[in-house]
mmCIF file of the N, C-alpha and C atoms, coordinates in Angstrom:
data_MODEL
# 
_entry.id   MODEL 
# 
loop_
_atom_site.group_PDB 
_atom_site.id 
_atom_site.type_symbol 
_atom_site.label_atom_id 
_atom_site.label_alt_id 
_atom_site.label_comp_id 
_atom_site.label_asym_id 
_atom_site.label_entity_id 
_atom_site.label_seq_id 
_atom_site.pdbx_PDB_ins_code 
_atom_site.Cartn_x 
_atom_site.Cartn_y 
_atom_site.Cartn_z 
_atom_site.occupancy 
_atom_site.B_iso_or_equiv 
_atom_site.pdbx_formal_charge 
_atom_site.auth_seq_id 
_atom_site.auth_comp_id 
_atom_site.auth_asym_id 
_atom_site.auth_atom_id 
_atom_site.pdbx_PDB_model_num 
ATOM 1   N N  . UNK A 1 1  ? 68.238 44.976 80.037 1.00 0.00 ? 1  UNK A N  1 
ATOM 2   C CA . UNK A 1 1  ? 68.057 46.398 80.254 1.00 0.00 ? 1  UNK A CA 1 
ATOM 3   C C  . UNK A 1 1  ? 68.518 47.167 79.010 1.00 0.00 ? 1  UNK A C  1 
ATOM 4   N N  . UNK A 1 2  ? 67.385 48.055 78.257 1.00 0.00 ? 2  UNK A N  1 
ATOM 5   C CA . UNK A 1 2  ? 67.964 48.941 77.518 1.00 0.00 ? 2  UNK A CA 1 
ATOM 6   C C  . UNK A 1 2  ? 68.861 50.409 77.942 1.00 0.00 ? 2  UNK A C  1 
ATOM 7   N N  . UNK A 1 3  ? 69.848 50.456 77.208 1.00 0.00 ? 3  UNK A N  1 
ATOM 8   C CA . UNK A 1 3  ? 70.403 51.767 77.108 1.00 0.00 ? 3  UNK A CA 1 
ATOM 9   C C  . UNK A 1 3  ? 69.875 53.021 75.981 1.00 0.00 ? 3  UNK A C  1 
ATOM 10  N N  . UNK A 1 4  ? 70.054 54.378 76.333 1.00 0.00 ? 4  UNK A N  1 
ATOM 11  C CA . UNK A 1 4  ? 69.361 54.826 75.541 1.00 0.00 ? 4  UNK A CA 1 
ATOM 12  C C  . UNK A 1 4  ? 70.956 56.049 75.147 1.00 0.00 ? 4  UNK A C  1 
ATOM 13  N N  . UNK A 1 5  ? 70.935 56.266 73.578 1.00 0.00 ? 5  UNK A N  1 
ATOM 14  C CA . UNK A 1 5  ? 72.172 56.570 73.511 1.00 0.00 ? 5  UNK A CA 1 
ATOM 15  C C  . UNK A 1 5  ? 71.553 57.633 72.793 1.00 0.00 ? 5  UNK A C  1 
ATOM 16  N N  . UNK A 1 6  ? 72.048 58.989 72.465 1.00 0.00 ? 6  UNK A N  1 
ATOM 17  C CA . UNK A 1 6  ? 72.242 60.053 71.284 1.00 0.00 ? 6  UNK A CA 1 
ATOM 18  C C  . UNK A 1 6  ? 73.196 59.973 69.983 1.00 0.00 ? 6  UNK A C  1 
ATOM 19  N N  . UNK A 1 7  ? 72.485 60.314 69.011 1.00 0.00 ? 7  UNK A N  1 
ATOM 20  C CA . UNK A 1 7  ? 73.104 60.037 67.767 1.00 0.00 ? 7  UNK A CA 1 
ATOM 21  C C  . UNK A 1 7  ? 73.125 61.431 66.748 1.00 0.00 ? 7  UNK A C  1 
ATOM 22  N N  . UNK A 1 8  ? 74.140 61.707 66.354 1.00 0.00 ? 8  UNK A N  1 
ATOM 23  C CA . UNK A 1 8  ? 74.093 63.281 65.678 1.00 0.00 ? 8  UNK A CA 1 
ATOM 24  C C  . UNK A 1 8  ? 74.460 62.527 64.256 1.00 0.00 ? 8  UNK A C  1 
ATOM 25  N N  . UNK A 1 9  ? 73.229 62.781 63.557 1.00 0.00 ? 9  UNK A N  1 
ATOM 26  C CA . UNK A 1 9  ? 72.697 62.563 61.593 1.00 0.00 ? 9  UNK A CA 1 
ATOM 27  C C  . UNK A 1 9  ? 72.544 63.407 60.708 1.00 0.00 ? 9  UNK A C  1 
ATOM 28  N N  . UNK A 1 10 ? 73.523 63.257 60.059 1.00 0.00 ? 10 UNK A N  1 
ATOM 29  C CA . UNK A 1 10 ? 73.763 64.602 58.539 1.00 0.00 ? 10 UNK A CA 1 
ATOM 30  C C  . UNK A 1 10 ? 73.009 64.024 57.356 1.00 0.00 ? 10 UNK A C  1 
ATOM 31  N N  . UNK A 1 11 ? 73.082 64.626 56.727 1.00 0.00 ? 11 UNK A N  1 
ATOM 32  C CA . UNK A 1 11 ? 73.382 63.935 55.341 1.00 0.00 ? 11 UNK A CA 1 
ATOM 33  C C  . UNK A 1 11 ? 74.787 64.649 54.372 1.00 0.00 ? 11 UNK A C  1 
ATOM 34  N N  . UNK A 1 12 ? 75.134 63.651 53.265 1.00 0.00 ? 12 UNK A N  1 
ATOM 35  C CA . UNK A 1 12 ? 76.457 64.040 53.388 1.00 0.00 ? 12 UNK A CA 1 
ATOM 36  C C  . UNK A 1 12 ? 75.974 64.614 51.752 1.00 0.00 ? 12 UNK A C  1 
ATOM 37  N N  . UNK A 1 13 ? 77.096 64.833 51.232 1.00 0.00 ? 13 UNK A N  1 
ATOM 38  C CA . UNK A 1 13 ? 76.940 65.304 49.886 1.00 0.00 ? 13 UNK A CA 1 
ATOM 39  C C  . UNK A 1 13 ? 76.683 64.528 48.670 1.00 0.00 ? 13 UNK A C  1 
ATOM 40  N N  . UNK A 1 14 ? 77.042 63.369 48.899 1.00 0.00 ? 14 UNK A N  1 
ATOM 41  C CA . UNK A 1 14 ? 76.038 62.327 47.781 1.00 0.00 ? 14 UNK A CA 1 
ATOM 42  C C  . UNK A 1 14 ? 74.538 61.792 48.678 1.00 0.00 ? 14 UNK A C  1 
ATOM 43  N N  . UNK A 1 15 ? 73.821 62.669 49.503 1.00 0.00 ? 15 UNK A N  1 
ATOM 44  C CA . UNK A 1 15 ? 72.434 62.147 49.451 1.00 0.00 ? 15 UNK A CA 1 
ATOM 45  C C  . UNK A 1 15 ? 72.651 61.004 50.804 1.00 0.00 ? 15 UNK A C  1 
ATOM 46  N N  . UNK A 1 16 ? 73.774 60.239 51.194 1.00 0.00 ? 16 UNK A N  1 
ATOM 47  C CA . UNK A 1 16 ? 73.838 59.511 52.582 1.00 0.00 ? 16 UNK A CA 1 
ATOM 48  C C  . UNK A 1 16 ? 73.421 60.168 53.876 1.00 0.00 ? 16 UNK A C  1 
ATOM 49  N N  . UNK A 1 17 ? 73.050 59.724 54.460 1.00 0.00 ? 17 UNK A N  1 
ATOM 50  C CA . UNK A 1 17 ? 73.028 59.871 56.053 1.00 0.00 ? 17 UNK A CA 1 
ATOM 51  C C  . UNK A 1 17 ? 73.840 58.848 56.794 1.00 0.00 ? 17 UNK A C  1 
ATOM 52  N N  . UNK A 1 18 ? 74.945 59.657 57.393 1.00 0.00 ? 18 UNK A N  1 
ATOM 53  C CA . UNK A 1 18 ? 75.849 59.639 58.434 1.00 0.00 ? 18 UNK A CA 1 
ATOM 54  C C  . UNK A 1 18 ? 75.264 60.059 59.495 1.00 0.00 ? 18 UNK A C  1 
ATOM 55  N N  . UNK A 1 19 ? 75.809 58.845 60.282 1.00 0.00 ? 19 UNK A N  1 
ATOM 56  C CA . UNK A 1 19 ? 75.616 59.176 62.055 1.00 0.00 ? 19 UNK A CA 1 
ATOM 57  C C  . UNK A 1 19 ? 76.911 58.872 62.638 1.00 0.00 ? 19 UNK A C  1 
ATOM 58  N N  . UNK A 1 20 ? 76.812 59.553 64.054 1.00 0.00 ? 20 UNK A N  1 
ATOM 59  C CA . UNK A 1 20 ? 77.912 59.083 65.042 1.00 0.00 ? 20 UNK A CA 1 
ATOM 60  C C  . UNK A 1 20 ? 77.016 58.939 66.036 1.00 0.00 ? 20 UNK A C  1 
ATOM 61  N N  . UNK A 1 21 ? 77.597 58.218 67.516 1.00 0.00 ? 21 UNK A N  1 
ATOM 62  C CA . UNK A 1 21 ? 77.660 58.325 69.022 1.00 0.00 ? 21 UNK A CA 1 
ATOM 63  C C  . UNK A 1 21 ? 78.686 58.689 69.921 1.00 0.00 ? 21 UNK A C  1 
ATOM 64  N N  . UNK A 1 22 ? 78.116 60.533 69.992 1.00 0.00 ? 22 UNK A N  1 
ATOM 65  C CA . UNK A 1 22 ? 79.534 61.103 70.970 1.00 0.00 ? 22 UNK A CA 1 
ATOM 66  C C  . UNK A 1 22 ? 79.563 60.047 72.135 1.00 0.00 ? 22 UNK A C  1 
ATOM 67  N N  . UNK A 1 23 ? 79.094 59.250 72.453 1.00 0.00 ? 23 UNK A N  1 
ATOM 68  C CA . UNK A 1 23 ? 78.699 58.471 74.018 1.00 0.00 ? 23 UNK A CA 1 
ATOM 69  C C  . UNK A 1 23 ? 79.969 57.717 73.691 1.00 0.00 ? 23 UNK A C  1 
ATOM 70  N N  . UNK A 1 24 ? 80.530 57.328 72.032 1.00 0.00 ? 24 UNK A N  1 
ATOM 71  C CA . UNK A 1 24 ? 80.928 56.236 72.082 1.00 0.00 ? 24 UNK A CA 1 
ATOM 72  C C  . UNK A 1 24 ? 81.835 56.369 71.189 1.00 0.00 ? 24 UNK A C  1 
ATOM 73  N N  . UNK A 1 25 ? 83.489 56.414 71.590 1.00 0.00 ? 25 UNK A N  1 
ATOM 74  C CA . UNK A 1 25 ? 84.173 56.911 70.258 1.00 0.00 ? 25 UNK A CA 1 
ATOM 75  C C  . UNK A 1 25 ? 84.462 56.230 69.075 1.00 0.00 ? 25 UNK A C  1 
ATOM 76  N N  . UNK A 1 26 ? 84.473 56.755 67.645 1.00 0.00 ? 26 UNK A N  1 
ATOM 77  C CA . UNK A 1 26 ? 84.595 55.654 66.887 1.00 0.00 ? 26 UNK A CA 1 
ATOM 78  C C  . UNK A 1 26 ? 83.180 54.922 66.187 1.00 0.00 ? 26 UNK A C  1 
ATOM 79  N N  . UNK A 1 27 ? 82.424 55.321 66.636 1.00 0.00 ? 27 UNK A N  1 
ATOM 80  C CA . UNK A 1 27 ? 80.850 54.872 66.732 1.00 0.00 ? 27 UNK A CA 1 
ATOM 81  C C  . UNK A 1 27 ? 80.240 55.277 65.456 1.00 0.00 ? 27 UNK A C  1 
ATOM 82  N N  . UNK A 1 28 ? 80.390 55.331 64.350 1.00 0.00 ? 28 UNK A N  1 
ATOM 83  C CA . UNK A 1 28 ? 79.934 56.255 63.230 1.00 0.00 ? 28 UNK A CA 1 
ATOM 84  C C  . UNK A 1 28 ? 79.286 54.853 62.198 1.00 0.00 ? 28 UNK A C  1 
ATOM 85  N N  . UNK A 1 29 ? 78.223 55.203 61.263 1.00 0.00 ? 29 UNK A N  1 
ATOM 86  C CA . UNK A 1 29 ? 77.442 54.446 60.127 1.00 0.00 ? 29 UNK A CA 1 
ATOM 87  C C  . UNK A 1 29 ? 76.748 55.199 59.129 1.00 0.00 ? 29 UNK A C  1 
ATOM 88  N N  . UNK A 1 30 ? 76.692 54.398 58.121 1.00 0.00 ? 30 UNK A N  1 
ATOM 89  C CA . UNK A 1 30 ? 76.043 55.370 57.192 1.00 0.00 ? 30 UNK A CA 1 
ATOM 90  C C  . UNK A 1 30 ? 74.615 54.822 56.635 1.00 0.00 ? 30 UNK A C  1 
ATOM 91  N N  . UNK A 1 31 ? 73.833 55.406 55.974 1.00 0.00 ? 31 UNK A N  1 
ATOM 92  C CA . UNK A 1 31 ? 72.807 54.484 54.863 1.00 0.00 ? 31 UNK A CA 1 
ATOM 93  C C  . UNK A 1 31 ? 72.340 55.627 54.046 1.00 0.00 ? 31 UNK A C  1 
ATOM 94  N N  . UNK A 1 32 ? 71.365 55.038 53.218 1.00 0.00 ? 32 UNK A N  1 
ATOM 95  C CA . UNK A 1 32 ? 70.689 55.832 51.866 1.00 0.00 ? 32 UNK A CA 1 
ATOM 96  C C  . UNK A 1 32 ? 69.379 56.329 52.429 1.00 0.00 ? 32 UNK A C  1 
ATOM 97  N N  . UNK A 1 33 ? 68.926 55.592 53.229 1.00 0.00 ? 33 UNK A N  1 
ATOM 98  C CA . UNK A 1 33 ? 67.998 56.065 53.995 1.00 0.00 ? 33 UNK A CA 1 
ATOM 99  C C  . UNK A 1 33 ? 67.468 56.143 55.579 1.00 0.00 ? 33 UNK A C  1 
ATOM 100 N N  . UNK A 1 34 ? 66.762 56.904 55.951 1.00 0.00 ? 34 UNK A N  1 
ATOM 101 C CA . UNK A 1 34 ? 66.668 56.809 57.662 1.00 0.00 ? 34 UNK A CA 1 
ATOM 102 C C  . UNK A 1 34 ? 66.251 55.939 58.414 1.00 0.00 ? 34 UNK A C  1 
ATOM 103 N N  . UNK A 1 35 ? 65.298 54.928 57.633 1.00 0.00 ? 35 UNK A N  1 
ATOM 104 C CA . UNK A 1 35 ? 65.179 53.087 57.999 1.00 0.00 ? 35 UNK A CA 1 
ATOM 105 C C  . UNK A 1 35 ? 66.158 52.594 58.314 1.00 0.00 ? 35 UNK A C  1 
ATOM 106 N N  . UNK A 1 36 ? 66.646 52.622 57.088 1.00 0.00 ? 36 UNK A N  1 
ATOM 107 C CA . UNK A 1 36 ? 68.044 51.698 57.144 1.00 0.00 ? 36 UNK A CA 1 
ATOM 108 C C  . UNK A 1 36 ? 69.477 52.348 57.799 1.00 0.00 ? 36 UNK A C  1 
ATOM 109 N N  . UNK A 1 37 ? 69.218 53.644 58.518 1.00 0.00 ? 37 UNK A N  1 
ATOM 110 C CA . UNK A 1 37 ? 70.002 54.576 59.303 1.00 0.00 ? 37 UNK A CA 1 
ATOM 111 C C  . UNK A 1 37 ? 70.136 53.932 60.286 1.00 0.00 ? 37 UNK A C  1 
ATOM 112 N N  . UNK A 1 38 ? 68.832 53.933 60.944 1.00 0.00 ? 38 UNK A N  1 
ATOM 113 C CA . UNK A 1 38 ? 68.412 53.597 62.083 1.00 0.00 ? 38 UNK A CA 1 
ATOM 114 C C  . UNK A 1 38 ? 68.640 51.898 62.716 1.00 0.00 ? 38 UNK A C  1 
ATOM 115 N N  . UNK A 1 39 ? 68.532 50.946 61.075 1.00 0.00 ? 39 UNK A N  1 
ATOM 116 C CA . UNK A 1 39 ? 68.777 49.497 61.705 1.00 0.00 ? 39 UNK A CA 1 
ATOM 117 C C  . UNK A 1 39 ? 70.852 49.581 62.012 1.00 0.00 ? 39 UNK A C  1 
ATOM 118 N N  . UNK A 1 40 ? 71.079 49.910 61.252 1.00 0.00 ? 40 UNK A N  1 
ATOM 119 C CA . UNK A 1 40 ? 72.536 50.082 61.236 1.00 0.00 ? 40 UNK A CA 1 
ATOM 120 C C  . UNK A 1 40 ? 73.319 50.820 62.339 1.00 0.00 ? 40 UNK A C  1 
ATOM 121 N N  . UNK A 1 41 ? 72.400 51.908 62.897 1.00 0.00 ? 41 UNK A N  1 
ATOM 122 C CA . UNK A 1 41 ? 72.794 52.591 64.053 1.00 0.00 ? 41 UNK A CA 1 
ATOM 123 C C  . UNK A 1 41 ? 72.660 51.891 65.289 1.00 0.00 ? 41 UNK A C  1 
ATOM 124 N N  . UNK A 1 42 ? 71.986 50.834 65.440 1.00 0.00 ? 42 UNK A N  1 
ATOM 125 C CA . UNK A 1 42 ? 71.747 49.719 66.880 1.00 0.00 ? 42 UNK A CA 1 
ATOM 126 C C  . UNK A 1 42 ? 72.359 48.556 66.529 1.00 0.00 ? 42 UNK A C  1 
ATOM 127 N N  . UNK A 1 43 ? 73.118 48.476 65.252 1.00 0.00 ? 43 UNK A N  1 
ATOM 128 C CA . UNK A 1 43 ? 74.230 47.621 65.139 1.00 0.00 ? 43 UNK A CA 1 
ATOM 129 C C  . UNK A 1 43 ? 75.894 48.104 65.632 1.00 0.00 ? 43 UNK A C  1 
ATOM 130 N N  . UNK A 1 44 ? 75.640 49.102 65.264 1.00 0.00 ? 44 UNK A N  1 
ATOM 131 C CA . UNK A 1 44 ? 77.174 49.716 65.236 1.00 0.00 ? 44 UNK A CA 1 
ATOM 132 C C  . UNK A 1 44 ? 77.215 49.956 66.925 1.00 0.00 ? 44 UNK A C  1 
ATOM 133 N N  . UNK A 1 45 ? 75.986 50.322 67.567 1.00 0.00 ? 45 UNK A N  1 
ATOM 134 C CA . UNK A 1 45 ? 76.324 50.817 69.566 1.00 0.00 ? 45 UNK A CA 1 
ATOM 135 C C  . UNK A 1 45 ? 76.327 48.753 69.906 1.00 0.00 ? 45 UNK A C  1 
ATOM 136 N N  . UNK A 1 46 ? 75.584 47.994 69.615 1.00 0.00 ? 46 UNK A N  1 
ATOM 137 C CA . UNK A 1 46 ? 75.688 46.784 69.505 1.00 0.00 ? 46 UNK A CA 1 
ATOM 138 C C  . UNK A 1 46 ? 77.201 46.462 69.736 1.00 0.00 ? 46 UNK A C  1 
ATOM 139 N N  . UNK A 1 47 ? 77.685 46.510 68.319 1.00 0.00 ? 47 UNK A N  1 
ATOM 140 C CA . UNK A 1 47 ? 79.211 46.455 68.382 1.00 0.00 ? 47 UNK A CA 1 
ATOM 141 C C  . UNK A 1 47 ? 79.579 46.964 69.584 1.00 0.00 ? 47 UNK A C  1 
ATOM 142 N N  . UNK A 1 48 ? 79.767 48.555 69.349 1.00 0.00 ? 48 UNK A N  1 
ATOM 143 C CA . UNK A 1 48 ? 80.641 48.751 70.580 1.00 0.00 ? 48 UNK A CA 1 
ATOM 144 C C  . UNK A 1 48 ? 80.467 48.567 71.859 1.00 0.00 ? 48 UNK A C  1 
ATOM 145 N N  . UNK A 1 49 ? 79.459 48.692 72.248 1.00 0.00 ? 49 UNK A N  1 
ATOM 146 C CA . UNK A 1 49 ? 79.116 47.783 73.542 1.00 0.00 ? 49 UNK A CA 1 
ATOM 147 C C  . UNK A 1 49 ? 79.673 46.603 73.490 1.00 0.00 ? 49 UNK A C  1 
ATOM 148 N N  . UNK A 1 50 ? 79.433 45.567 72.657 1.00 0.00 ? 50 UNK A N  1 
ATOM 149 C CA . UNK A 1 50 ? 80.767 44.423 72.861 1.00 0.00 ? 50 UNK A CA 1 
ATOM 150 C C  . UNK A 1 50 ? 81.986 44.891 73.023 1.00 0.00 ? 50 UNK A C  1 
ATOM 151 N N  . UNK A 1 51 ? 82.246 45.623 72.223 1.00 0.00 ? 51 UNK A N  1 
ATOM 152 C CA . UNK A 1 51 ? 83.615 45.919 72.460 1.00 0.00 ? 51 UNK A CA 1 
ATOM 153 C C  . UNK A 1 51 ? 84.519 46.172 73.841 1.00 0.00 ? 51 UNK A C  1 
ATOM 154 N N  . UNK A 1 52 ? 83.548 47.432 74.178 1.00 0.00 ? 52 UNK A N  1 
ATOM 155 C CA . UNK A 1 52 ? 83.885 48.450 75.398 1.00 0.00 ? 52 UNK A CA 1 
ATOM 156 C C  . UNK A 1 52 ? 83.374 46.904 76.684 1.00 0.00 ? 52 UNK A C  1 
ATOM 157 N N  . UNK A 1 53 ? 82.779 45.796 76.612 1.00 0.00 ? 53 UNK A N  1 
ATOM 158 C CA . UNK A 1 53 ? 83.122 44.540 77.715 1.00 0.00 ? 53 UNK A CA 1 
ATOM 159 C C  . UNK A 1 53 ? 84.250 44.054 77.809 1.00 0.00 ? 53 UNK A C  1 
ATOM 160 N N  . UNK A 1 54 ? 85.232 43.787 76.316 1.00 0.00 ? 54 UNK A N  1 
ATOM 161 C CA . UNK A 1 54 ? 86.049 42.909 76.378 1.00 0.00 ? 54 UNK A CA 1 
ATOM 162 C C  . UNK A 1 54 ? 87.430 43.994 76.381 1.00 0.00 ? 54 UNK A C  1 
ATOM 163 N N  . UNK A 1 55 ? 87.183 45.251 75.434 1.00 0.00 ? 55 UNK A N  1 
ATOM 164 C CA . UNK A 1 55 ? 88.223 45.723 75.635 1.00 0.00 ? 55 UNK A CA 1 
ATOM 165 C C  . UNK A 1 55 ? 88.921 46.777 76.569 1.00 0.00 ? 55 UNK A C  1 
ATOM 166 N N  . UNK A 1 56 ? 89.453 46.649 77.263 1.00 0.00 ? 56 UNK A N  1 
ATOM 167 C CA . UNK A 1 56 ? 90.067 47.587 78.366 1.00 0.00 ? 56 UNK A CA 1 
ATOM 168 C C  . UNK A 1 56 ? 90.366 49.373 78.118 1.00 0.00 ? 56 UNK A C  1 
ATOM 169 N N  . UNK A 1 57 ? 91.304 48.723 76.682 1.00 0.00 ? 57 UNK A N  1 
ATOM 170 C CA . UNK A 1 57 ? 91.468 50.213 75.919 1.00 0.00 ? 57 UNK A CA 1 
ATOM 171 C C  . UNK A 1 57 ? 90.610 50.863 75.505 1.00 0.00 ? 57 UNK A C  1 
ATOM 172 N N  . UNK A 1 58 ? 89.325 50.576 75.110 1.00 0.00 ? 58 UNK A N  1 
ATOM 173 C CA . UNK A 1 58 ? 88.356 51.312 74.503 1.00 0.00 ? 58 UNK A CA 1 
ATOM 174 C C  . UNK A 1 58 ? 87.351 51.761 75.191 1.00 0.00 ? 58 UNK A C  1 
ATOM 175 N N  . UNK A 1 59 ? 87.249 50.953 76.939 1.00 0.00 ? 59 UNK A N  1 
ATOM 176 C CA . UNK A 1 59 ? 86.854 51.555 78.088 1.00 0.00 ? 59 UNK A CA 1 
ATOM 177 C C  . UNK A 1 59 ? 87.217 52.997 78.421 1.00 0.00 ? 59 UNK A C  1 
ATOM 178 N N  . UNK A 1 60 ? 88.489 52.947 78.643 1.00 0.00 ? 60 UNK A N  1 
ATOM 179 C CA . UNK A 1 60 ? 89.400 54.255 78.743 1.00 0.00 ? 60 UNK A CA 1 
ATOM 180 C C  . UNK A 1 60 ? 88.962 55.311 77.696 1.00 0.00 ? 60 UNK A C  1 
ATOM 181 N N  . UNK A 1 61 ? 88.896 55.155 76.251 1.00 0.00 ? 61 UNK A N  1 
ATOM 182 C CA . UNK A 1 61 ? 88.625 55.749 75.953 1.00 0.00 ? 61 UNK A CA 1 
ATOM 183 C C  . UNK A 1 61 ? 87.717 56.297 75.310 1.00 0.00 ? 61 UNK A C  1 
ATOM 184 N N  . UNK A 1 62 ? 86.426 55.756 75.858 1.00 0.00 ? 62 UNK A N  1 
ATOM 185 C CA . UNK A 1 62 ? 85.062 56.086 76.003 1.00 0.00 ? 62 UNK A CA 1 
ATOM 186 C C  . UNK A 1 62 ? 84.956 57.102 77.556 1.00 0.00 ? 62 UNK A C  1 
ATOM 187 N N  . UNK A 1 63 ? 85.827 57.238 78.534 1.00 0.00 ? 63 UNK A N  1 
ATOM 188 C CA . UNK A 1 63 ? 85.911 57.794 79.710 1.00 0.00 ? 63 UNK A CA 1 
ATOM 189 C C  . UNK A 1 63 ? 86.717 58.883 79.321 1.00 0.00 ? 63 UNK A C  1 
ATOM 190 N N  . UNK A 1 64 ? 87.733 58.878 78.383 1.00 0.00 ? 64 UNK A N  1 
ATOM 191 C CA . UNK A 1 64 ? 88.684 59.811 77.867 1.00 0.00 ? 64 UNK A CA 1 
ATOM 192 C C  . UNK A 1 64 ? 87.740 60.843 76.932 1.00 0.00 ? 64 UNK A C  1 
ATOM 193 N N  . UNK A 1 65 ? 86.843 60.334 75.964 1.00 0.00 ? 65 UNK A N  1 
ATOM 194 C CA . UNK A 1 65 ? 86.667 61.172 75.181 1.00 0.00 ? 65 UNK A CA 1 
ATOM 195 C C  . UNK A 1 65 ? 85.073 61.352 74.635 1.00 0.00 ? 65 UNK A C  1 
ATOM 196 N N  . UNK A 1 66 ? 84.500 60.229 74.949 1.00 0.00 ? 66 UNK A N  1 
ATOM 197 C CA . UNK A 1 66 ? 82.825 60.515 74.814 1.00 0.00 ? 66 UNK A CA 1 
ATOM 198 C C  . UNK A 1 66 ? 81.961 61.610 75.374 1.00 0.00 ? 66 UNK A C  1 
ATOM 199 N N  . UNK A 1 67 ? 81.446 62.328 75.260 1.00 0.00 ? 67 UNK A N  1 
ATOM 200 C CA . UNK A 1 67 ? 80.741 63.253 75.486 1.00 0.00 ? 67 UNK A CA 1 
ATOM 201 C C  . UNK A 1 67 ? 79.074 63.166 75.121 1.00 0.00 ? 67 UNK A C  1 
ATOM 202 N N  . UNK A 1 68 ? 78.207 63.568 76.202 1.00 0.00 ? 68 UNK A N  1 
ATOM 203 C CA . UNK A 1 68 ? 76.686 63.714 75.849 1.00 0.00 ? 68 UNK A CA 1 
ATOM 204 C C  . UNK A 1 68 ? 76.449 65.054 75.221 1.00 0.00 ? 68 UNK A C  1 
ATOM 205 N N  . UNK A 1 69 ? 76.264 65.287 73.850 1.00 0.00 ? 69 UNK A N  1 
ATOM 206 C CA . UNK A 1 69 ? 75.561 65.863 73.369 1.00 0.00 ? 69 UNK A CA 1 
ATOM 207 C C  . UNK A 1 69 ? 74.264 67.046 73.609 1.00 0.00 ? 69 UNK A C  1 
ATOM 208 N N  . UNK A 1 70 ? 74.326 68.421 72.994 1.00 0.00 ? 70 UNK A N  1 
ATOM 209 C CA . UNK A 1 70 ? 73.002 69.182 73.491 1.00 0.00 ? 70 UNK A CA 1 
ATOM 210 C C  . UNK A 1 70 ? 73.475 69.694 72.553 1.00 0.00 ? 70 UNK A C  1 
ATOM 211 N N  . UNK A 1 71 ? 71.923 69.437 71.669 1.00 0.00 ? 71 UNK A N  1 
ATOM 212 C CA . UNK A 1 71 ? 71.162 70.458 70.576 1.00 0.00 ? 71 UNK A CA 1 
ATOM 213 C C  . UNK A 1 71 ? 71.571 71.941 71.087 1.00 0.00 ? 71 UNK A C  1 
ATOM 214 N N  . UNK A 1 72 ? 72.003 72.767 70.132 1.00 0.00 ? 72 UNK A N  1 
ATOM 215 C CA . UNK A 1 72 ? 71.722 74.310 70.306 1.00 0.00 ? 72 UNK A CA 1 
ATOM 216 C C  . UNK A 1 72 ? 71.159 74.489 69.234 1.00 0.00 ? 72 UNK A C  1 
ATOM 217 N N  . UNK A 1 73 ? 71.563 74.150 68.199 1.00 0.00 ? 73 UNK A N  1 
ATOM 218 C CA . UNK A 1 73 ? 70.738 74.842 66.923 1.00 0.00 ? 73 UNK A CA 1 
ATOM 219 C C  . UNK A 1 73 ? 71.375 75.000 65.695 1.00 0.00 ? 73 UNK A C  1 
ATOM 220 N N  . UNK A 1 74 ? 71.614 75.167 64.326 1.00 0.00 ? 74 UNK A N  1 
ATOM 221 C CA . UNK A 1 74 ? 72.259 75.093 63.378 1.00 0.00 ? 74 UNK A CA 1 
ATOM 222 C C  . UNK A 1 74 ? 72.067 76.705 63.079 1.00 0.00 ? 74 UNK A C  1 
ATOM 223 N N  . UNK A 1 75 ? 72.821 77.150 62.285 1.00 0.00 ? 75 UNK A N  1 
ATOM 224 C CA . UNK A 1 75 ? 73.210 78.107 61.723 1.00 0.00 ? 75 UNK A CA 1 
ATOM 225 C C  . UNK A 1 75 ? 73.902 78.612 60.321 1.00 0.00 ? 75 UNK A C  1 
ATOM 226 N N  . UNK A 1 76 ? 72.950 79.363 59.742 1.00 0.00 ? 76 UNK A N  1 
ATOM 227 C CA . UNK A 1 76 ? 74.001 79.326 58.274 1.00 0.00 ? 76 UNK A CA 1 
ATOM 228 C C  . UNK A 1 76 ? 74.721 80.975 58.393 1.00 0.00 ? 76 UNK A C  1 
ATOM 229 N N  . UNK A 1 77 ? 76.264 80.927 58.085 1.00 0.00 ? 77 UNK A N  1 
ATOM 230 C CA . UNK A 1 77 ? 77.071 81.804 58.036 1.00 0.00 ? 77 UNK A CA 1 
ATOM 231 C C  . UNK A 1 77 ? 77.768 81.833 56.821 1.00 0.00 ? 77 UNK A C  1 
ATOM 232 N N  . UNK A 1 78 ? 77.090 83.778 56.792 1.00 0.00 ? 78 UNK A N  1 
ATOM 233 C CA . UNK A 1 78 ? 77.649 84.597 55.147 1.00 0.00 ? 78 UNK A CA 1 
ATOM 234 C C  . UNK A 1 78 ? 79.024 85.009 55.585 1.00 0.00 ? 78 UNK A C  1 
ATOM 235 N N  . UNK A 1 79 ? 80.063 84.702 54.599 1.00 0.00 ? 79 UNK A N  1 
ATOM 236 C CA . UNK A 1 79 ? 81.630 85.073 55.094 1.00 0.00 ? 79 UNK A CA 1 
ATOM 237 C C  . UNK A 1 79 ? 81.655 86.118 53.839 1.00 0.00 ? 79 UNK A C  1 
# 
């Protein structure tokens, strides 16, 4: 059975794309490009899904602190 997870993707200031999974704390990867974003991003929930079987603590705090995600919208602010 697949799971289907949300992933929030920047790019950072040298040109990377960073991701996380609020679903999943700790859950974060990077790459040069969105191919290789994307193979790396079903490695890293991979991982933690192993993880969150064996480990007790990281159960907890996937219940403690993961959150589902909703788009509102980006915004640029003149200070």
């Amino acid at each position: 059975m697949q799971k289907q997870f949300k992933a929030i993707i920047e790019r950072d200031e040298d040109g990377f794309f960073v991701a996380s999974v609020p679903a999943l704390p700790g859950c974060h990867t990077q790459a040069k490009t969105l191919s290789k974003l994307k193979k790396n991003l079903a490695e890293a929930i991979e991982l933690c899904l192993e993880v969150a079987r064996e480990d007790p603590d990281y159960r907890r705090a996937i219940k403690e602190f993961s959150y589902e995600p909703t788009f509102i919208g980006l915004e640029t602010v003149l200070v």
